[in-house]
N, C-alpha and C positions, 0 to 999 in steps of 0.2 A: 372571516378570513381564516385558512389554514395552511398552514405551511407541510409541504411535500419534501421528505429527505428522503435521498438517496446517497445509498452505500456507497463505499469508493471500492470500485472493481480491482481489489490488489493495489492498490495506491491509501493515499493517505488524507486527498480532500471530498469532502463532503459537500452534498449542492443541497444549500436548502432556498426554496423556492416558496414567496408566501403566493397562495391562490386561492383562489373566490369557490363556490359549488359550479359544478361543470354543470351547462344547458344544454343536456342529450335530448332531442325530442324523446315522447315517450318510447313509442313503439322502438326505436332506438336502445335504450336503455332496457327496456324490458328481453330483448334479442339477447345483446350483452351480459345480461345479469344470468341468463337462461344456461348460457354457451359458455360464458367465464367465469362464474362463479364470482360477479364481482361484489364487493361490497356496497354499503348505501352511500350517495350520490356525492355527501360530503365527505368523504374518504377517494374521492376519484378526482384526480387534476383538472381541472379547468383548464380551458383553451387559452393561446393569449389572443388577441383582435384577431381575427380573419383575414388574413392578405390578400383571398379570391387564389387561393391555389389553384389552379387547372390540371396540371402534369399529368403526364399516363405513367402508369407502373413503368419503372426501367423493366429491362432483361432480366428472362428466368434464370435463376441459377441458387442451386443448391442454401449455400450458407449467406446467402446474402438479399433483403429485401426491396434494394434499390441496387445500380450501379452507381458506384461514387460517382464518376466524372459526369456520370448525366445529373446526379444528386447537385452539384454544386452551382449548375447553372440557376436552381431553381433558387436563390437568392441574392440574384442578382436585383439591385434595384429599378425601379419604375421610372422615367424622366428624372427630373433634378430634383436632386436629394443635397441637403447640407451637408459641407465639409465631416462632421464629427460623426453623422449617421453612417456616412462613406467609409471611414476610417475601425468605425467600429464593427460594419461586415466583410471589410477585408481584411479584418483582424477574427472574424469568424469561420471565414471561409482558411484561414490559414492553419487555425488548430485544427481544423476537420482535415486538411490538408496532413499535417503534422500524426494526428492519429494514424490514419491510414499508415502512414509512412511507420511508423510506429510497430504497425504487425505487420505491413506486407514486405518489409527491406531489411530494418534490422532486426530481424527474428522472431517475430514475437514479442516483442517488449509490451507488454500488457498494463505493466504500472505506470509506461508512460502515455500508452494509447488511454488511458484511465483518464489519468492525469488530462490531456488534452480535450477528449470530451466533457468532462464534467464543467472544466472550464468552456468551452462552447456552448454547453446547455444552459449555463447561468448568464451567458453575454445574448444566448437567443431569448433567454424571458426575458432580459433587461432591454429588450430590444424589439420587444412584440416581435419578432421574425417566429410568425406559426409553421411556418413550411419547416425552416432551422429546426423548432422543436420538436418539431416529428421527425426529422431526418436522424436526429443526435440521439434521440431515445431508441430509435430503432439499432444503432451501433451500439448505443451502449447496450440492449438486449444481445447485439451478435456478439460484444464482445463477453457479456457472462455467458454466455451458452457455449464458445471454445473456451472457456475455464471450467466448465460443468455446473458452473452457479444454475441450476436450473431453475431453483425458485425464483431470487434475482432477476433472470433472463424474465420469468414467465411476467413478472412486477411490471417492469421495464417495455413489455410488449403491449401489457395492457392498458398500461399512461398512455405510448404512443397509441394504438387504438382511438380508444377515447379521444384525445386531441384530431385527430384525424376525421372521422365521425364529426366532432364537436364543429370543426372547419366548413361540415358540411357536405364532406365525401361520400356518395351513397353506400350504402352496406353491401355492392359488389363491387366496388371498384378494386382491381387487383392490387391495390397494395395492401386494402383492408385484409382480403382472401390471402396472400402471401403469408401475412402476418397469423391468420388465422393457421393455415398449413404448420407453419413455424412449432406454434402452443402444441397442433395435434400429435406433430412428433414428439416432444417432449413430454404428452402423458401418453403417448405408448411406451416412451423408455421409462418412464415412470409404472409405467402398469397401472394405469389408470385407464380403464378398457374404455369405461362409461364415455368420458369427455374423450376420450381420442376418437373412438366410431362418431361421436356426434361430431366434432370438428372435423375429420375426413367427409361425412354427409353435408355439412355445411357448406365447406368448402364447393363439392361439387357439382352440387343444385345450382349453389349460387352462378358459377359460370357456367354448366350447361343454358340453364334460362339465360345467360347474357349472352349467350353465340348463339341461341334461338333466334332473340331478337336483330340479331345482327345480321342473322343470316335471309332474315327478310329483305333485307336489301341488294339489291341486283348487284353485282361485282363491278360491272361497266358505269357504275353510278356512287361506287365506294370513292369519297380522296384517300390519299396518300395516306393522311395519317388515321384516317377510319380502316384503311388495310393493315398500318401496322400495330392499332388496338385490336385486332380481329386475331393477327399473328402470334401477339402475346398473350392474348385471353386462352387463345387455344393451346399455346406452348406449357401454360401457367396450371392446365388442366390435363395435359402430359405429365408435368411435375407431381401433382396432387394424384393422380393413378398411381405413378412410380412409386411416392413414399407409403401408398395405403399396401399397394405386393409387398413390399419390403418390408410391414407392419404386419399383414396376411403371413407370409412366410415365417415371418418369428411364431407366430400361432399355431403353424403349421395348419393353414386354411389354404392348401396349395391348388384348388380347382380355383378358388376365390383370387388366389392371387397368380395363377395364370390369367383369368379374364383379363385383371389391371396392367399386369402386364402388355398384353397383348395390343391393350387397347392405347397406351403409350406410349407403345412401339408403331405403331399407325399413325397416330398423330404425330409422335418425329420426323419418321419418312416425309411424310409428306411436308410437314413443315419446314426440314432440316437438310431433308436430304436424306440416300440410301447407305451414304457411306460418312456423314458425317461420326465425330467419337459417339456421341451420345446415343444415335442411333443403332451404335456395334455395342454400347454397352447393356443396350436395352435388352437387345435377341442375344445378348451372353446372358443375363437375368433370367430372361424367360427359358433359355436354355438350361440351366442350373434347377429352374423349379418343375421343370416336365422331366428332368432325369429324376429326383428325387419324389415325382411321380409314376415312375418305374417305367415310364415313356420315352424309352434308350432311341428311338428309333427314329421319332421326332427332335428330341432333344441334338441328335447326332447332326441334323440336317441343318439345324438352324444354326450351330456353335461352329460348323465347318464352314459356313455362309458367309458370318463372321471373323470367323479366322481369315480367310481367302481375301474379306475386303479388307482388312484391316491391313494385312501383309502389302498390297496392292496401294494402302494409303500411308501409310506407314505412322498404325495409330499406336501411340504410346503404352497403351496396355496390351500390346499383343502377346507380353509374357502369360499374363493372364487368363486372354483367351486360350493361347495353347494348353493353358495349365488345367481347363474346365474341358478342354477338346478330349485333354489326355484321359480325365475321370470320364468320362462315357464312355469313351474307349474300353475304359478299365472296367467295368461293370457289364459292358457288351463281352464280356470275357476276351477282346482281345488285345491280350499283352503284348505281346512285338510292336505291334505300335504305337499303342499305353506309352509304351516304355522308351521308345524316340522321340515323343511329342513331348515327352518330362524331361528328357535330356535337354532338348532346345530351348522348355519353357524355364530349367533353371540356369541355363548358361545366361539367357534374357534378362531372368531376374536378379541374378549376379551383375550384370554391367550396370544394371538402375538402381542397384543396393535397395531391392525390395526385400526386407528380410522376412516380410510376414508371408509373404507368397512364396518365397525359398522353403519358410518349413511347413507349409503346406505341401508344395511339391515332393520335400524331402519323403514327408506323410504317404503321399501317394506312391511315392520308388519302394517305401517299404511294403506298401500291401499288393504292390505287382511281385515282390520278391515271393512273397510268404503265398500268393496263388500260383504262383508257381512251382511252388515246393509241396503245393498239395496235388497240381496237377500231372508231376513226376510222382510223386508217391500212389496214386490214384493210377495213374498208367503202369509202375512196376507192378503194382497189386493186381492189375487186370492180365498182365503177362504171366505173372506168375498161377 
């Protein structure tokens, strides 16, 4: 037996946890060790009993690798359960409760969201709840990773893994992949090239081959809930496009990350819709990386597209949009308009108290000033 401690995320209690060697099948473990650098077998937590978790990955969404409220169902108990076991998962489900509550209402309070998880994680091992303990691990990774605890986060991500795996989850099931996605952004901000390319290829194999096989099956013979794994494996592969552009783009690998782009802007649409946010923020993305591939002409087409639906939907970043409309604008050399779309996009960004998009904007009002001051001095000198 070995005992597993974990840090208190900006709080003060420590969970330590005694656990057995974890039983990764090999092939399993061998993936893992490949792709995560992980150590040997006894240094890796062990599952607690297997509950027969079933669950589909909740909803895609950036920072987050479940949705709570669909998280919470999944510990709910089976037929009759004794008084004290009852007492002690509604006493689980309430600090999970309480965390959230924790950063999503009053501010951010981190030492108490700490505090509440760590206490969860130590009532789910006392409690065999395996679904619990994968759910709390994976918060407590999201909550190191809005602290920047990156290593921490990266710790945190790979317990849950493993227990997840160990439970029996196959090596594509999207919360394994979510979780995967997770790691690869954080050695791109890390600059750890190696393991972020492999983790973005991971990732993507993995769910192409599982929409391969999905897609064997006739649509008129899909249930309901084989449509909305079909939904999310594709939405989850949108995700995994978007962060690898956005990872291309820091490289400046910008053919590379218009493809991703492109190709997770497609999978939106169709999934999402033409006018949903996510979809207007995609073709402002890919707008942004064909300007700065000197493709004023396309870029203009697609960021105006944008603007017009957003305006029409009234999506909350349309200071934004304007503000990306305006720089093609401005680069296509024309100022008059540059220079009305920056007025509109900082009056916008003023009522949302966006102040990082205001000095940007501001950025922009100055380099239409200063071409314009070479475009009058450029013209008296052609007169004269």
């Amino acid at each position: 037996m070995i005992s597993l401690v974990v840090p208190p995320l900006g709080g003060s209690v420590f969970l330590v946890v005694s656990i057995g060697p974890v039983k990764l099948l090999p092939e399993v473990f061998l993936l893992l060790q490949q792709w995560y650098r992980l150590q040997p077998t006894s240094e890796i937590p062990d599952s607690a009993p297997n509950s027969g978790m079933k669950s589909d990955a909740a909803s895609v969404k950036l920072c987050l690798c479940y949705s709570s409220d669909c998280a919470f169902s999944l510990f709910r108990s089976k037929g009759d359960e004794e008084d004290e076991a009852e007492k002690k998962e509604e006493e689980l489900i309430l600090l999970l409760k309480r965390a959230k509550v924790s950063l999503h209402i009053q501010g951010e309070n981190f030492d108490a969201a700490s505090e509440f998880l760590h206490r969860a994680a130590a009532l789910a091992h006392q409690t065999n709840n395996h679904q619990a303990v994968v759910y709390t691990y994976i918060q407590m990774a999201n909550l190191a990773f809005l602290q920047g605890q990156l290593e921490q986060a990266e710790k945190l991500f790979k317990a849950a893994m493993s227990f997840l795996l160990a439970g029996g989850a196959p090596l594509d099931h999207n919360a394994v992949v979510e979780m995967s996605l997770k790691l690869s952004c954080m050695y791109a901000e890390q600059n750890r090239a190696e393991l972020a390319e492999h983790g973005f290829r991971f990732c993507m194999e993995s769910l192409e081959a599982k929409l391969q096989k999905e897609a064997a099956l006739k649509e008129e013979e899909r249930t309901d809930e084989q449509e909305v794994e079909r939904k999310n494996t594709r939405l989850l592969l949108g995700l995994c496009l978007d962060s690898r552009a956005r990872y291309r783009t820091s490289s400046l690998r910008l053919q590379e990350a218009s493809e991703d782009y492109q190709r997770a802007l497609e999978i939106c649409s169709q999934e999402q819709g033409p006018t949903h946010p996510q979809t207007l923020v995609l073709m402002n993305d890919l707008a942004t990386v064909l300007d700065l591939r000197g493709l004023h002409d396309e870029a203009l087409v697609l960021v105006q597209q944008a603007v017009e639906l957003s305006r029409s939907s009234g999506h909350p970043d349309l200071h934004r949009l304007l503000g990306n409309m305006a720089g093609v604008l401005l680069h296509k050399g024309r100022l008059d308009q540059a220079l009305r779309l920056y007025q509109e996009a900082l009056s916008l960004s003023h009522q949302v108290q966006d102040q990082e998009t205001v000095d940007q904007i501001l950025d922009g009002l100055e380099e239409v000033k200063r071409r314009r001051r070479l475009q009058e001095t450029k013209d008296k000198t052609n007169k004269d």
